[in-house]
LOMARMI-464181 format. One record per residue: residue number from 1; residue in one letter; x, y, z of N, C-alpha, C in turn. Coordinates in steps of 0.02 Angstrom, whole numbers, padded with zeros to 5 digits, always signed. Each point is the difference from the previous one (the first is absolute). Layout:
N
+------+------+--------+---------+--------+---------+----------+--------+--------+---------+--------+
| resi | resn | n.east | n.north |   n.up | ca.east | ca.north |  ca.up | c.east | c.north |   c.up |
+------+------+--------+---------+--------+---------+----------+--------+--------+---------+--------+
|  NUM |    A |      X |       Y |      Z |       X |        Y |      Z |      X |       Y |      Z |
...
+------+------+--------+---------+--------+---------+----------+--------+--------+---------+--------+
This chain:
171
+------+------+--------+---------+--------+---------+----------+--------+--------+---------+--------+
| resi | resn | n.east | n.north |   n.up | ca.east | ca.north |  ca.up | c.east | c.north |   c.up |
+------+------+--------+---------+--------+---------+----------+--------+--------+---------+--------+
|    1 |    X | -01360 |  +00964 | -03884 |  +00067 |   +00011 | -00027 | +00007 |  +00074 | -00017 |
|    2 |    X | +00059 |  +00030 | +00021 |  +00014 |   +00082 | -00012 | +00026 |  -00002 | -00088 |
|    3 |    X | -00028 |  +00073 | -00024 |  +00009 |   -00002 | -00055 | +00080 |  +00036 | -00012 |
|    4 |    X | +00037 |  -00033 | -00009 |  +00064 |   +00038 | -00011 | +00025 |  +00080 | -00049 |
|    5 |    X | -00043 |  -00030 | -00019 |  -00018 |   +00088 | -00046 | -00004 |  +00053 | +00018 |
|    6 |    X | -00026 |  +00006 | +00063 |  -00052 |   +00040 | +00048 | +00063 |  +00035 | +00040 |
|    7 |    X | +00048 |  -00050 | +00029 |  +00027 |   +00018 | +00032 | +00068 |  +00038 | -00048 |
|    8 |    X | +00004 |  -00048 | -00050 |  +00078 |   +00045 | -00030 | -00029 |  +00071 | -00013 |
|    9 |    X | -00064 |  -00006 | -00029 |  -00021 |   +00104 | +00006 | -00008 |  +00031 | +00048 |
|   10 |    X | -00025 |  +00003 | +00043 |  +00028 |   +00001 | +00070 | +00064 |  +00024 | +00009 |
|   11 |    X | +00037 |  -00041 | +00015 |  +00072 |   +00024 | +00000 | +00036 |  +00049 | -00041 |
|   12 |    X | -00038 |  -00005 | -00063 |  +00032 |   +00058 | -00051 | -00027 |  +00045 | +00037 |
|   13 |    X | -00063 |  +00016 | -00026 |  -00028 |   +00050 | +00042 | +00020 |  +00059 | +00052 |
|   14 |    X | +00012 |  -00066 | +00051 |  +00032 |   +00041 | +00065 | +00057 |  +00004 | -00030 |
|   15 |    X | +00068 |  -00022 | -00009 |  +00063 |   +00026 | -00032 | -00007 |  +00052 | -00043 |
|   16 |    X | -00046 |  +00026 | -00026 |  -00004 |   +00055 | -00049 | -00006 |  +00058 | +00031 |
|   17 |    X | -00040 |  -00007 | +00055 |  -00007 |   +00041 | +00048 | +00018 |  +00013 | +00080 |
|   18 |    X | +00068 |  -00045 | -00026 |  +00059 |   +00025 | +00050 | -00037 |  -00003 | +00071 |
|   19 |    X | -00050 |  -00047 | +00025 |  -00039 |   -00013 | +00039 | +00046 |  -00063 | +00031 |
|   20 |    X | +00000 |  -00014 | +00055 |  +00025 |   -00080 | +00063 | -00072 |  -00023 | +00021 |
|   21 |    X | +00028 |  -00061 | -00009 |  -00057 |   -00048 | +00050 | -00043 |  +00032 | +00052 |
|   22 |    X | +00033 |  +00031 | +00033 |  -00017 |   +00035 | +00062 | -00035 |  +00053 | -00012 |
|   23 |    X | +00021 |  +00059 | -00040 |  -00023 |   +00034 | -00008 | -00084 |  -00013 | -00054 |
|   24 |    X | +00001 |  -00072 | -00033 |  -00058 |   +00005 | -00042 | -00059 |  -00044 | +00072 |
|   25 |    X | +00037 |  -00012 | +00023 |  -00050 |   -00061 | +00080 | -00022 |  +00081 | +00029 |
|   26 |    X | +00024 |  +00052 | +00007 |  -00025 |   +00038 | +00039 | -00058 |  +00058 | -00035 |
|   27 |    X | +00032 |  -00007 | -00084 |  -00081 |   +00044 | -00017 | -00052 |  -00042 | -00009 |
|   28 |    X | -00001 |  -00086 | -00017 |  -00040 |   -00014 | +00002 | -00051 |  -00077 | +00056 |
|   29 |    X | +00038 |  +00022 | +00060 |  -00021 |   -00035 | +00035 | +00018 |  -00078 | +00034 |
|   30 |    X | +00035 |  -00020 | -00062 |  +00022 |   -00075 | -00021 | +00053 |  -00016 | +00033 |
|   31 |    X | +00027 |  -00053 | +00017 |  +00064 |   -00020 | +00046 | +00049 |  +00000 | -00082 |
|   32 |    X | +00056 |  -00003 | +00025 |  +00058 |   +00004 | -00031 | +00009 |  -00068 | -00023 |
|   33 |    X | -00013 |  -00032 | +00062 |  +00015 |   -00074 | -00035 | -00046 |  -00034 | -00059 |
|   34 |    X | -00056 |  +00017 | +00011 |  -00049 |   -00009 | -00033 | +00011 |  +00022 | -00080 |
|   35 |    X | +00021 |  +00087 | -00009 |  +00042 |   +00018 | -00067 | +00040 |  -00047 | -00003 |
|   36 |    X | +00042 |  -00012 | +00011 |  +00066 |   -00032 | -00018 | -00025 |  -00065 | -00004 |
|   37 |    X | -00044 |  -00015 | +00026 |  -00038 |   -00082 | -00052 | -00040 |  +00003 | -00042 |
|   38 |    X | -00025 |  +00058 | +00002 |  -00021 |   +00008 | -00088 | +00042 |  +00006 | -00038 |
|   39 |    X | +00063 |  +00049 | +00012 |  +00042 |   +00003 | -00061 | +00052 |  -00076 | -00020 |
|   40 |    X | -00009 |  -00023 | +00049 |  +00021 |   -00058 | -00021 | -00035 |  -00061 | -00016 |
|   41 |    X | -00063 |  +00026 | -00012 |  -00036 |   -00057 | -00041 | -00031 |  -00047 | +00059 |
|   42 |    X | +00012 |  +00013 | +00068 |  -00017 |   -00062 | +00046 | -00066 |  +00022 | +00037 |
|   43 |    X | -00023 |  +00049 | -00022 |  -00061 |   +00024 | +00044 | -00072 |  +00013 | -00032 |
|   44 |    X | -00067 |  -00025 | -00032 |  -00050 |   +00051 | -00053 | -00010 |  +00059 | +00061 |
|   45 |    X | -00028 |  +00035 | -00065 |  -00028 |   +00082 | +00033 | -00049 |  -00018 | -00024 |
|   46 |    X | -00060 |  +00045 | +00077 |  -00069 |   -00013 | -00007 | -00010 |  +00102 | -00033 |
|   47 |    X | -00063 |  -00005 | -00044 |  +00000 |   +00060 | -00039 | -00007 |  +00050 | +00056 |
|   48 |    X | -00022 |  -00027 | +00062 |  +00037 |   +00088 | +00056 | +00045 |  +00004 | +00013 |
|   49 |    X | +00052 |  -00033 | +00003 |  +00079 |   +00005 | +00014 | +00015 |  +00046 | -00074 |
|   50 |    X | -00026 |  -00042 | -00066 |  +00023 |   +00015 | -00059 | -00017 |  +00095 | -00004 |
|   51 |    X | -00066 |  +00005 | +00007 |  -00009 |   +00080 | +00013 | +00045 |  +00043 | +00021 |
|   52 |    X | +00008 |  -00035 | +00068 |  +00036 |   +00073 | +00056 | +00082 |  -00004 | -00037 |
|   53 |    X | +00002 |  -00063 | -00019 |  +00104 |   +00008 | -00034 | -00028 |  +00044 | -00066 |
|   54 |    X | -00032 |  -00012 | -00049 |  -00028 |   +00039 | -00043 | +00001 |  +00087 | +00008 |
|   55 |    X | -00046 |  +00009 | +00052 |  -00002 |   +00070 | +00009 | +00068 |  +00015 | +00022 |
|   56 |    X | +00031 |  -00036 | +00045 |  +00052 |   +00025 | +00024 | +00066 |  +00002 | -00046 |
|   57 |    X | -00002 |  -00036 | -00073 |  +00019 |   +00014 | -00042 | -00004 |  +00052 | -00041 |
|   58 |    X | -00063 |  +00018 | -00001 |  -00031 |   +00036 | -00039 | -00035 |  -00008 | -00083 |
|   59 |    X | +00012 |  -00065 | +00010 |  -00022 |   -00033 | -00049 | -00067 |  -00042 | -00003 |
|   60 |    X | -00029 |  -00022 | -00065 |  -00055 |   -00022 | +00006 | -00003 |  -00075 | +00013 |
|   61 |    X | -00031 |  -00057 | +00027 |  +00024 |   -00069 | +00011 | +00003 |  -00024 | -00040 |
|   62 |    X | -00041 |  +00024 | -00076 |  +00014 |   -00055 | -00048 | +00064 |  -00006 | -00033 |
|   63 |    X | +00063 |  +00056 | +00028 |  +00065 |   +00002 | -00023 | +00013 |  -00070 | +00014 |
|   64 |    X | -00022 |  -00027 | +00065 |  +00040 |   -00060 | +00022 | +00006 |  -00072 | -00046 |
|   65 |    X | -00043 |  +00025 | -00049 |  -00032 |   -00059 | -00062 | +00016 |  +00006 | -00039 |
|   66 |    X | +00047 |  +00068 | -00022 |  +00003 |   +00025 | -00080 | +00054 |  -00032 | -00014 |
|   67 |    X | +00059 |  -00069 | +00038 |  +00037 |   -00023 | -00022 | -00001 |  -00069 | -00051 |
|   68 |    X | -00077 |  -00025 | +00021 |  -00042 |   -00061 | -00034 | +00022 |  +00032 | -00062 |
|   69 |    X | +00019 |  -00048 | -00049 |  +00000 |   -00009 | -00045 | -00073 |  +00005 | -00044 |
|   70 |    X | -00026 |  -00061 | +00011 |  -00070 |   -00026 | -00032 | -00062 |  +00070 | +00024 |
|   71 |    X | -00018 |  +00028 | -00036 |  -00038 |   +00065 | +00005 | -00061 |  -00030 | +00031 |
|   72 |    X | -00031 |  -00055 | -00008 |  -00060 |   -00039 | +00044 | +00005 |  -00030 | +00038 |
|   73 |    X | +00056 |  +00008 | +00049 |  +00049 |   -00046 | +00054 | -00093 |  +00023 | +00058 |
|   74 |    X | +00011 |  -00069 | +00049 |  -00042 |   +00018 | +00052 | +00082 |  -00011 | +00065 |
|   75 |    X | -00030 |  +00037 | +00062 |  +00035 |   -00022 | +00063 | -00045 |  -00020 | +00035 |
|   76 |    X | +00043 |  -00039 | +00065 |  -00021 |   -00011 | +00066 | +00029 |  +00060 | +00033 |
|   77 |    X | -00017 |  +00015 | +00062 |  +00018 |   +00031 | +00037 | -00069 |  -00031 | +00055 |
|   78 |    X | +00064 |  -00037 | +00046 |  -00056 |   -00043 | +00063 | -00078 |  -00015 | -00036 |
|   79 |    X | -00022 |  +00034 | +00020 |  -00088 |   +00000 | -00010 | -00035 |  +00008 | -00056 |
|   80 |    X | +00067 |  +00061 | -00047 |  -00040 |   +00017 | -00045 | +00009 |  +00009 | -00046 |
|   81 |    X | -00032 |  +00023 | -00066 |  +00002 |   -00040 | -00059 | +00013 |  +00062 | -00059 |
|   82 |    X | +00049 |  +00020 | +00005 |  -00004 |   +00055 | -00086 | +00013 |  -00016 | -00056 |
|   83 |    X | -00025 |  +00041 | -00038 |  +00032 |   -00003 | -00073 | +00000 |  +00066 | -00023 |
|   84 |    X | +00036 |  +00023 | -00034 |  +00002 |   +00067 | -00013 | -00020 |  +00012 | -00074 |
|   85 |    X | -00034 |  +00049 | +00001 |  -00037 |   +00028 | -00042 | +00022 |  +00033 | -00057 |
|   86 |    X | +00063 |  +00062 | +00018 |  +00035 |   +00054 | -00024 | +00016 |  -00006 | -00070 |
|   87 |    X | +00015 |  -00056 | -00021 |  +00015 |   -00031 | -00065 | +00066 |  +00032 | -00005 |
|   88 |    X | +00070 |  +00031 | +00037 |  +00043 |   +00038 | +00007 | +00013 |  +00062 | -00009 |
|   89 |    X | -00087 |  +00030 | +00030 |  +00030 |   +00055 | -00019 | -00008 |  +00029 | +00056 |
|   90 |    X | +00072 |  +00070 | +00011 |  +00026 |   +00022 | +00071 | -00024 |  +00058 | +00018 |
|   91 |    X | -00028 |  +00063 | -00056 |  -00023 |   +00033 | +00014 | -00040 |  +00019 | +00021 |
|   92 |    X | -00077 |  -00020 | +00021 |  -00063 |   +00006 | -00001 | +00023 |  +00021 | +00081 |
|   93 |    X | -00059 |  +00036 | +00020 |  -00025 |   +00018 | +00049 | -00035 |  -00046 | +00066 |
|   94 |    X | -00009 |  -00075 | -00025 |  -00056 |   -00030 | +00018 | +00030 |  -00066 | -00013 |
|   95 |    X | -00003 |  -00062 | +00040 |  +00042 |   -00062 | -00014 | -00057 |  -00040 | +00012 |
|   96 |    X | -00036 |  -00041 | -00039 |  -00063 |   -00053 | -00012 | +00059 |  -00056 | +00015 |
|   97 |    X | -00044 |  -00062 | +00031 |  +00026 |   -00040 | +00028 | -00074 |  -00057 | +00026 |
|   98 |    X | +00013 |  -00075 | -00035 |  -00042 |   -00044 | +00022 | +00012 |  -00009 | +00057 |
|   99 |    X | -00041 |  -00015 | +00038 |  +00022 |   -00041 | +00081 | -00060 |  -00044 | +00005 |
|  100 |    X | +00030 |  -00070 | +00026 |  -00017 |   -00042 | +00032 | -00002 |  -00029 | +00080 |
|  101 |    X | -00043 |  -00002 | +00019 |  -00005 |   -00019 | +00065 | -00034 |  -00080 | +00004 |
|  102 |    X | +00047 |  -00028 | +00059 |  -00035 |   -00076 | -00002 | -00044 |  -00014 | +00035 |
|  103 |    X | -00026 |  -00029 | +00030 |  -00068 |   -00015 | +00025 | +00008 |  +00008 | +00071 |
|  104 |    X | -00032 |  +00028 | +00038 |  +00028 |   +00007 | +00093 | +00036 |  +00057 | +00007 |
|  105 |    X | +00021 |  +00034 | -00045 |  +00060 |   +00064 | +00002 | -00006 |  +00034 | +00043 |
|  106 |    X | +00009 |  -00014 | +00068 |  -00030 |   +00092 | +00053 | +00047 |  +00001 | +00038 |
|  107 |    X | +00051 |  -00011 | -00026 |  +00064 |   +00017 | +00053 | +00027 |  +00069 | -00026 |
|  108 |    X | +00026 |  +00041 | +00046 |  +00033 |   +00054 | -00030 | -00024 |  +00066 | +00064 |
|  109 |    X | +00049 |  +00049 | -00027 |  -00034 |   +00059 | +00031 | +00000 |  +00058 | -00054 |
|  110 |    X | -00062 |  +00061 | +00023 |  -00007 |   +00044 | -00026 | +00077 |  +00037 | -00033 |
|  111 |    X | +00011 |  +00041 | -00032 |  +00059 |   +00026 | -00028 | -00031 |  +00051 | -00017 |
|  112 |    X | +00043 |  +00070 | -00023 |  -00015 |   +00057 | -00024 | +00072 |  -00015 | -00049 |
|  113 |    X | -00014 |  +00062 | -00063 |  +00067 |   +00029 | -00028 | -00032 |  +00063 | -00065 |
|  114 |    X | +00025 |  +00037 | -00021 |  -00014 |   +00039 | -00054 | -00055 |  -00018 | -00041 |
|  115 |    X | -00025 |  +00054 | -00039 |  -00045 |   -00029 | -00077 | -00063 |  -00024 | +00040 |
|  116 |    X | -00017 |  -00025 | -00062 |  -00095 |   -00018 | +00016 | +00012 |  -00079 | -00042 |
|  117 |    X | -00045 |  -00025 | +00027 |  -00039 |   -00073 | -00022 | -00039 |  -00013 | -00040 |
|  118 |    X | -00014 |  -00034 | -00064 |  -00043 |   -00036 | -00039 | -00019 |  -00056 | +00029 |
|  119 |    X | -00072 |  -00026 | +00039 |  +00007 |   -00076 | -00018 | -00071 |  -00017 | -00024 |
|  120 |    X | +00019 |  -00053 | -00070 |  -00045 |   -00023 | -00040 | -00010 |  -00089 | +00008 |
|  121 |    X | -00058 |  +00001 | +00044 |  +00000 |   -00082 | +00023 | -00017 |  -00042 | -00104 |
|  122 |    X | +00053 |  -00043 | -00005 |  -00027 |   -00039 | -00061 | -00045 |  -00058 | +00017 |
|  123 |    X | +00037 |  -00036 | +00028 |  -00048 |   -00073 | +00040 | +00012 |  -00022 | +00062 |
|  124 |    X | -00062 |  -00031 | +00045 |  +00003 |   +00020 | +00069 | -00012 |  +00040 | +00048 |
|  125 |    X | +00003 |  -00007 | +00058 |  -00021 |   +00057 | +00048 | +00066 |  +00025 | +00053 |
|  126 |    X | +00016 |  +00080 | -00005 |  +00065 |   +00024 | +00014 | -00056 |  +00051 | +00076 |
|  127 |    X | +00046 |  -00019 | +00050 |  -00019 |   +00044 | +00057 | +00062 |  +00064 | -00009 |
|  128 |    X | -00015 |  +00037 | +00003 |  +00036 |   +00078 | +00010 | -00023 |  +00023 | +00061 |
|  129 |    X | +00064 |  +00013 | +00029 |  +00006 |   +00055 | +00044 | +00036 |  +00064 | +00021 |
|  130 |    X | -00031 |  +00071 | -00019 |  +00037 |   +00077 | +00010 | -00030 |  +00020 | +00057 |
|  131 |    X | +00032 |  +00010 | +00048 |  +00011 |   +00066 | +00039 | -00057 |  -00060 | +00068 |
|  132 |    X | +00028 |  -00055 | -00001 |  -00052 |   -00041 | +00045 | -00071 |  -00026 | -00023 |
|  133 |    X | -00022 |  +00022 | -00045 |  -00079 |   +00004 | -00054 | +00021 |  -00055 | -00025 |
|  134 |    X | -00043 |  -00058 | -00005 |  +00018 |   -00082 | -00034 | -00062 |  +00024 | -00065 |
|  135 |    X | +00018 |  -00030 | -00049 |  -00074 |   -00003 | -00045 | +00033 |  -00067 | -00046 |
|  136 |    X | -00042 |  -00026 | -00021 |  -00008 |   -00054 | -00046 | -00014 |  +00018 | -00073 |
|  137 |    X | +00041 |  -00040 | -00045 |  -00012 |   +00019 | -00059 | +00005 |  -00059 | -00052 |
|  138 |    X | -00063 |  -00006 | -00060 |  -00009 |   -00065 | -00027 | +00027 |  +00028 | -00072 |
|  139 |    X | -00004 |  -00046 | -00043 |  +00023 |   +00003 | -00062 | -00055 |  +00067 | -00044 |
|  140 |    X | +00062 |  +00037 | -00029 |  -00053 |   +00061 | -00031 | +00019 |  +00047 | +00053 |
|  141 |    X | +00045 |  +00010 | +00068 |  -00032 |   +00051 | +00034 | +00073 |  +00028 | +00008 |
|  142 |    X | +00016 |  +00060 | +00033 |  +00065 |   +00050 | -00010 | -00019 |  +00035 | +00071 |
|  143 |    X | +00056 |  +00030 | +00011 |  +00014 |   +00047 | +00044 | +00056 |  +00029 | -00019 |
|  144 |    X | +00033 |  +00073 | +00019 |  +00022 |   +00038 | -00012 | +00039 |  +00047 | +00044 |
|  145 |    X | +00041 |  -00010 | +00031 |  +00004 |   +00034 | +00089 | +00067 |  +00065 | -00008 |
|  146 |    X | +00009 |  +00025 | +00059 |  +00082 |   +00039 | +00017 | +00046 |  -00066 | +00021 |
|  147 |    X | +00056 |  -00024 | -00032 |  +00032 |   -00049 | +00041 | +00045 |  +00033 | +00061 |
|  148 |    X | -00012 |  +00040 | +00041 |  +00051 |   +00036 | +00024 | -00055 |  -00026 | +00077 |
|  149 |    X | -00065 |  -00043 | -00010 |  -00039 |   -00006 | +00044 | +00008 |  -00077 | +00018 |
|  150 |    X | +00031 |  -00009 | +00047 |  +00005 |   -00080 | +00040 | -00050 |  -00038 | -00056 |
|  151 |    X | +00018 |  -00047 | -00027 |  -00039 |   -00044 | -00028 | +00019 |  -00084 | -00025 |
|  152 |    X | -00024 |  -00034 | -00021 |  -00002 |   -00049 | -00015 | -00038 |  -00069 | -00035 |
|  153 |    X | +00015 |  -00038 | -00031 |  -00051 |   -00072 | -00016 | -00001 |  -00049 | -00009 |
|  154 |    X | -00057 |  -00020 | +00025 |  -00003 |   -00067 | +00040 | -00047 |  -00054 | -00039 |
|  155 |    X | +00015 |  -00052 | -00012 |  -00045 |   -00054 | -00025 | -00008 |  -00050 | +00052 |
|  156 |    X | -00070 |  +00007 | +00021 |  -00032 |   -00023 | +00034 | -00038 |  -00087 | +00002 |
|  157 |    X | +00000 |  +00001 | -00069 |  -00055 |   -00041 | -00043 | +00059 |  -00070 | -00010 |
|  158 |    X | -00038 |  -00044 | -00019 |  +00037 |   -00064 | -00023 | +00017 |  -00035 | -00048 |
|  159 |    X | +00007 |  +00074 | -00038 |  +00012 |   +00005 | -00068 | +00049 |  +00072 | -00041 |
|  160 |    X | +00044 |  -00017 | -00051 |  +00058 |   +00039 | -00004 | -00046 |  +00065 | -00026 |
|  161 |    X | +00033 |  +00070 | +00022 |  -00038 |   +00052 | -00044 | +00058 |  +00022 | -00029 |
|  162 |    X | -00015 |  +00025 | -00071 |  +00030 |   +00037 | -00039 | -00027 |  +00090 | -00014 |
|  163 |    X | +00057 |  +00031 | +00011 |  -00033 |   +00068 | -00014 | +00053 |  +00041 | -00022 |
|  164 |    X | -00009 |  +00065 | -00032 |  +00048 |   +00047 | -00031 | +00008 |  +00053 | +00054 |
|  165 |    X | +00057 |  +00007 | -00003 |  +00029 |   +00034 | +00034 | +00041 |  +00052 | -00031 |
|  166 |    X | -00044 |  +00071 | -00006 |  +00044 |   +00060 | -00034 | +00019 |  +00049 | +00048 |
|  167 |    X | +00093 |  +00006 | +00027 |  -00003 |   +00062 | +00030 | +00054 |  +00042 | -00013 |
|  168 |    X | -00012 |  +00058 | +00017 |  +00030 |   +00064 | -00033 | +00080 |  -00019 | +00018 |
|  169 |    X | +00051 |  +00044 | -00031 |  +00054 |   -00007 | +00016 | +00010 |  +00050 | +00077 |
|  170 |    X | +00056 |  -00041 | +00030 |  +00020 |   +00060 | +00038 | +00019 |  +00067 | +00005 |
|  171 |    X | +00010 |  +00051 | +00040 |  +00026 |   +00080 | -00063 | +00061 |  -00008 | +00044 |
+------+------+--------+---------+--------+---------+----------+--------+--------+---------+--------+
């Protein structure tokens, strides 16, 4: 089920910035139709779609959340599992963010965008992959990358992993 939230910011968003359908499908890759079913609530965004509209906003993704009410709200988005961290606050440099992955997770493709990556595996085993380099990572373990380098992660295992996810804002 699409989170309706997602999409009414979205739409502000782009209306704020005097941006068309068309013109936001062409900086970030995405069909038009596809926007226009997010903003209408009929489509989820997977967190690489959510990125590239992000950057191409210029904004950070966890804007797309800051309309939740409940400050410990979790989402779906298809596969995956956030909760946001920020406790509301807008300024910081750096947006912490739980993520959950369900068991089998290896669908997806690499993505690039601005800023650098935190990831702090809590429980479970999280496959990461930058720049084509796969490595595995168990509870206790981090990595730290350029996000501007094709990357991605994958749960492999048959079991949900949880991990933190801190990354810089866009400039």
């Amino acid at each position: 089920m699409a989170d309706p939230s997602i999409g009414t910011t979205l739409k502000k968003l782009r209306k704020e910035r005097k941006l068309t359908l068309k013109q936001l499908a062409q900086e970030t890759g995405v069909s038009i139709s596809f926007l226009s079913q997010v903003e209408r609530g009929k489509s989820s965004v997977t967190l690489e779609s959510l990125r590239k509209i992000a950057d191409a906003l210029h904004v950070d993704p966890s804007v797309f959340f800051a309309e939740q009410e409940d400050s410990d709200w979790t989402s779906r988005l298809e596969r995956f599992y956030y909760k946001d961290l920020t406790q509301g606050v807008k300024e910081a440099n750096f947006v912490p963010i739980l993520v959950t992955l369900n068991p089998g997770d290896s669908e997806g493709n690499p993505f690039a965008h601005s800023g650098y990556e935190f990831l702090f595996v809590v429980e479970g085993e999280l496959t990461v992959e930058v720049s084509g380099e796969r490595s595995t990572l168990g509870p206790g373990d981090s990595t730290m990358f350029d996000a501007s380098q094709k990357h991605y992660w994958f749960n492999l295992t048959d079991q949900a992993v949880k991990f933190l996810l801190v990354s810089s804002k866009t400039v």
